[in-house]
Structure formats: C-alpha cells, structure tokens
N, C-alpha and C positions, 0 to 999 in steps of 0.2 A: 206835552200832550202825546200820548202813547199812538205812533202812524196805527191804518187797517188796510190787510189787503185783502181783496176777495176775489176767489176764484170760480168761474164759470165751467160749466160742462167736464167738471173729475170724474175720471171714471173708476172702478175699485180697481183695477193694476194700477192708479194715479195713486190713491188715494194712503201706499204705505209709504210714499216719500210726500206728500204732501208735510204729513205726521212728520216724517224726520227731518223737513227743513225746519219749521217751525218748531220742533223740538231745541235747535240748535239757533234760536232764533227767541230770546222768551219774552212775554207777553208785556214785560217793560220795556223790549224795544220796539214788537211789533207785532199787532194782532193777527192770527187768520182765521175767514170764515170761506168756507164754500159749496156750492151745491152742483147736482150733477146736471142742473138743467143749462140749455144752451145759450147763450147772451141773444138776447133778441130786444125790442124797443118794450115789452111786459114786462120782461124778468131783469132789465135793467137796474129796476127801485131795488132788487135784492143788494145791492153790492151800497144802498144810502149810507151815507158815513164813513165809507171806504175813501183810503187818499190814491188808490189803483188798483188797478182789475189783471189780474191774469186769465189768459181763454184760450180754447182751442177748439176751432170747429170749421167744419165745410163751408157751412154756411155764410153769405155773404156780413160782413157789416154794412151794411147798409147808409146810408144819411140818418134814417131814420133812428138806428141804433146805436149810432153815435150822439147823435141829438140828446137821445135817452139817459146816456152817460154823463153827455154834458150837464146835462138840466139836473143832475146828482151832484158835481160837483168833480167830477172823474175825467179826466184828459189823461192821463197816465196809461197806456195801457202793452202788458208784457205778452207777447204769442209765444204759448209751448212748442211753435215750430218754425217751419224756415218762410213759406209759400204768406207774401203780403198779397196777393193779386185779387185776394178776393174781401181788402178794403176799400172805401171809397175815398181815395187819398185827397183827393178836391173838399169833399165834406172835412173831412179829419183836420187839414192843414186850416180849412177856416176855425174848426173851432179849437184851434193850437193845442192838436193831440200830439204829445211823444209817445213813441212806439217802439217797442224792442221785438227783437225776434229770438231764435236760437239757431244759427244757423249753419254750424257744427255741431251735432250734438250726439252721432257715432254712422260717420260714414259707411262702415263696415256692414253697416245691420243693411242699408239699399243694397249696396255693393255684392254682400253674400248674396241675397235676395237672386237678385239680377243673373250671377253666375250660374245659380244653383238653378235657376228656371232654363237658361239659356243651356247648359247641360243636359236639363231633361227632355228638352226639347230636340237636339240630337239626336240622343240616343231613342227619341220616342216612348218616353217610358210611360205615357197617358196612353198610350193604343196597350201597349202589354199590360197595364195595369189590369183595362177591361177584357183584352182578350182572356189572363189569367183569373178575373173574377168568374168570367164565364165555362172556365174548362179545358180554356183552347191555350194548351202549352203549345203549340208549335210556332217553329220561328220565325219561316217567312211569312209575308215579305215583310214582317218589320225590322230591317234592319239600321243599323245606328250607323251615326257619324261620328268619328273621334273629336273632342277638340282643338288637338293640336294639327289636324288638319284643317283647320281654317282660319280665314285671315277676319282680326275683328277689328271692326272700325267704331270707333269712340267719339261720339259728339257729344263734346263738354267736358275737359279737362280738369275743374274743381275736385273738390276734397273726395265729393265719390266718386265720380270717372277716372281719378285715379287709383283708388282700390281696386276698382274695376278691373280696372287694366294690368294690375298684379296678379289679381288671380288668375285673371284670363292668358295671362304668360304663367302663373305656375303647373295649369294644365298642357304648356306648351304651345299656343295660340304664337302665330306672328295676329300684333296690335300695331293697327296703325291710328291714329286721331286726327280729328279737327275741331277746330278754336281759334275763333275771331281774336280770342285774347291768349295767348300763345303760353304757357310754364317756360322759362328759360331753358331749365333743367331738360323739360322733356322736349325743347328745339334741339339744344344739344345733340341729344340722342337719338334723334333724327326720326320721333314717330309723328311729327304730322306730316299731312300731305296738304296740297294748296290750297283745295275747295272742296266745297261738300260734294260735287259731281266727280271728283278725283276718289271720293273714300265710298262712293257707292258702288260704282265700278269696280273696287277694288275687295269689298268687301263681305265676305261668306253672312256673315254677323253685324248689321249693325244695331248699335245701342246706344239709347238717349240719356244724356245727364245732364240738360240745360235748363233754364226755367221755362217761366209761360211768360213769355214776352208778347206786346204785339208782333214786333216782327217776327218768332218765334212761332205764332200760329198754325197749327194745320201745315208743320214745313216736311213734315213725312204726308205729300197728298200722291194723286193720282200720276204727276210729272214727275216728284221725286222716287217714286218705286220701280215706275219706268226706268230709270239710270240704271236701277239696284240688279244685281246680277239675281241670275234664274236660281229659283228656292233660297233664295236668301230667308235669313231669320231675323226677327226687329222685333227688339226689348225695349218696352217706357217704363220705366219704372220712374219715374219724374213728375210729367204732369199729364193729363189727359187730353186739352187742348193741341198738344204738340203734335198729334196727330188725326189726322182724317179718316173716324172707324170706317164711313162709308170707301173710302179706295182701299184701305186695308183688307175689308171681306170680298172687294172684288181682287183684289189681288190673288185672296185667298182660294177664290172660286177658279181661275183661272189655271193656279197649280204657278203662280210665278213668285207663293210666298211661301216656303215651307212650314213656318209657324211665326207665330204670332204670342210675344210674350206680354200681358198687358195687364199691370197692378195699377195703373189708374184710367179713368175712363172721363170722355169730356163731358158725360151728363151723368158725374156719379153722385150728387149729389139728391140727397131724398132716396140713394136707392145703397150703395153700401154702408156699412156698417148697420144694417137691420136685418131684420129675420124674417124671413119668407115663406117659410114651408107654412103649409095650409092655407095658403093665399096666393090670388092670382097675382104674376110675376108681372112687374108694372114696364118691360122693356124689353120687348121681342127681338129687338137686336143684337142685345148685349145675351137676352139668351139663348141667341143663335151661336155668339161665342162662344160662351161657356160651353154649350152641348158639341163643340166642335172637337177631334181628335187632336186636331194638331194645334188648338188655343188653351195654355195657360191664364186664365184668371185668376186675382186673387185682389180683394175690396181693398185694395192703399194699403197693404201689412206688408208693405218690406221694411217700415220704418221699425215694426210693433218688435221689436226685444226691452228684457227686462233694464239691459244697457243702457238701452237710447232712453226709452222711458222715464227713468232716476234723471237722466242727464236733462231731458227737456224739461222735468218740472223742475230741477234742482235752480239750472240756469236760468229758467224763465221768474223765478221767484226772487234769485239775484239780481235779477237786472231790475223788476218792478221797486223792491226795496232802496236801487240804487236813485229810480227816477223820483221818489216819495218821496226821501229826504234829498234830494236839490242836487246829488252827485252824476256825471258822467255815465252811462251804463257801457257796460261792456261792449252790445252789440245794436247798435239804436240802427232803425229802420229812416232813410228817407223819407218824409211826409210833404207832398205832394208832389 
C-alpha cells in the first residue's frame, strides 16, 4: 500500500521544493498532499489517510491538535524547523507521537542575519537612512563604530554562534563566548570565559544563539543588562522569550543600550508574518520598537533564504518518509 504524506501551512517560497521532493519521490512510493493552511484541531481531518504530517508554524500544538491527529490515525509528525517549545510534549509522549525536527538546516542564513544587523547598528545606518530620506546629508552627530573595535561576546556555541563568530572575526572583532556545554575546539583556543557575568563585562556586543529553555527565560532581564557595559549592543536572533522587552526599552530609554537587534519577539505570534498597513497595529510596544532609531526589527526572517528554505523542506520530508515506513529518522526530537 502506497504511504501519504501531508503537509500543513506551505507557503509559495515552500511550495517549488515541495514539487521537487516529491518529484524525486514517485507516487508508487509515496503520496503528497498539501495545503497552506495552519495545523490546528479543524484542519487536522485535512491530512485523513495520511501515515504523517509535516508543519511549520508559530502556533502552539496544542493537546487539542494533537488529539486531532491522533483521532486521524497520525502520530508521525516532521517540523520544517528547529524550535520544539511550542509542542505540548506531555500530550504528544501520551499519544506516542514521533517527532523530527530540522535542526541544521543553514546556519549561515541566522548567522549573516545577525552580523549584518549588528553592523548596521554601528555604524547607524537606520538614523542616516532617515536623515538621507529627509535631505539632511550632514554627518554629525551620527557617527559609526568600527567592528573590529569591539569585543563580541557569544552566548551559544552551536552550529550558528559559530558562524557567528567567523564573521564577527572576519570584520576583525576580538570574540569571546560562553557555553554551559563548552566546543573542545573552541576551549582550545581560548574564547570562552567563565560566566555569563565575565562576558557581559567584557562585552561591547552581545549576542544570543541559545534556545528557549525554561532556564533560559527572560535571561537578558533587568540584572543582566545591569552587568552589561555602557551602550552595549544585544542581538536575538534566536528566540523571543530569551529576553525581557520590558528591561530592554528601559535600558534603551536610559542611553545604557545602544541598540537593540531583535528578529524575534516573546509575543510574536498572531502578530509577524501578517500585513498591517491599513490597520490598527495590535502592539504599542513592539511599535515603539520598531519606530525607534537605534531598533532593528525584522518578523523571524533571518532564517527566510532560498538556502535554508530547499533545505528545511527537503529534510523535513526526509525525515517524515523515514518515520512512515518504520526506519530511524535522521534527526528525531525527544518526546516528553
């Protein structure tokens, strides 16, 4: 009997490698169907008949939308990305769901992301943009910061903090990091330092590349900025939890932050990746950011290259087909 896989929430940049896995995949060994709407406990019945689901969305799963899978026939299920936190793993593990994730799938694309905010922020180049939109070529007082004069500090050593930390040495940066779970390699060569309160002190730049852990919470808050030396700059490109917007804008108000780099936000969901204009803005805070000089935003798109994209759906389709017929998958997710 011919497996089916179906996939949740494709978007049309999804939607020409969908086409070419399953091209490479043909219909005597394995169906696919999919729509662009989001998995939820409604649109669950879409995927009936399926032996596994592949999905990708902010949105929590729920009990209730796993329930929805289950009572289909569906415990398989593969995420086009890395972030499990916003499963209910207790639900899942009861109704004996496997779970893959993708959780390399082009470090480069956060990585650049990250550098390339963290540069422009430097240099200021969101105050000259407006000042130039408005007429006013003159230079002071925005003046820039070079990179290589400043010391960047790296919390979270994995696959992208350290690209990170290449390019942030190929603009001449001293990097120094920290990580509870240490790279040999980079103990070797001597860039961590002992504690997070050693690299705040230390640090012109710092930047997050860890997950959303409980303990992880809200760990850039009011006491940790305090450490942080005066105008420091703080990059998430990671998750939005990790930090506390509220000490962040007072940091900001203050003058003890110099900017503020932030692609993800702790209550972005229901609010990026939609379209706003002609409508009132449903989060005064966040558009307090935004309208700020020295805050880069940008709605979760450091991942968004044509790169990572091929690669999240290539391997997330891999791994589903692997759990449908009964093999190993590449990269299976803990369940509970």
């Amino acid at each position: 009997m011919v497996k089916k896989i179906f996939a949740f929430s494709i978007r049309k940049d999804e939607e020409p490698y969908v086409k070419e896995w399953a091209k490479n995949h043909p219909e005597v060994e394995v169906e696919v169907e999919y729509t662009d709407e989001l998995l939820t406990p409604e649109t669950a019945a879409k995927a009936k008949g399926a032996d596994g689901v592949v999905v990708y969305q902010q949105l929590d799963y729920t009990p209730e939308t796993l329930q929805a899978l289950a009572d289909e026939g569906i415990t398989k299920m593969s995420l086009r990305n890395v972030g499990v936190d916003n499963i209910d793993m207790a639900k899942a593990k009861e109704l004996g769901f496997e779970i893959t994730n993708v959780p390399v799938y082009s470090p480069n694309a956060i990585a650049e992301h990250a550098a390339i905010q963290t540069a422009r922020i430097l240099r200021q180049t969101k105050v000259l943009d407006e000042k130039i939109a408005n007429g006013d070529l003159r230079w002071a007082p925005t003046i820039g910061r070079e990179v290589r004069d400043q010391t960047v500090g790296v919390i979270g050593t994995g696959h992208i903090g350290r690209v990170y930390m290449q390019i942030m040495e190929g603009f001449g940066a001293k990097v120094i990091a920290y990580d509870p779970f240490e790279n040999p390699e980079l103990k070797k060569q001597g860039y961590y330092v002992d504690s997070l309160d050693d690299l705040y002190a230390q640090a012109d730049v710092v930047s997050l590349h860890v997950p959303a852990t409980k303990e992880n919470f809200h760990m850039i808050d009011k006491d940790a900025i305090a450490k942080m030396k005066d105008n420091v700059v703080i990059v998430n490109c990671s998750r939005g939890a990790l930090v506390d917007t509220d000490a962040v804008i007072e940091g900001l108000d203050s003058g003890k932050i110099f900017g503020f780099i932030m692609d993800t936000y702790e209550d972005e969901v229901g609010i990026f990746n939609e379209d706003w204009r002609g409508k009132e803005f449903p989060d005064k805070r966040l558009k307090d950011l935004i309208d700020r000089s020295n805050v880069l935003v940008t709605p979760h798109t450091a991942f968004y290259t044509t790169h990572a994209v091929r690669n999240m759906v290539l391997n997330a389709f891999d791994n589903n087909l692997e759990l449908i017929n009964g093999e190993e998958a590449d990269t299976p997710v803990k369940v509970g």
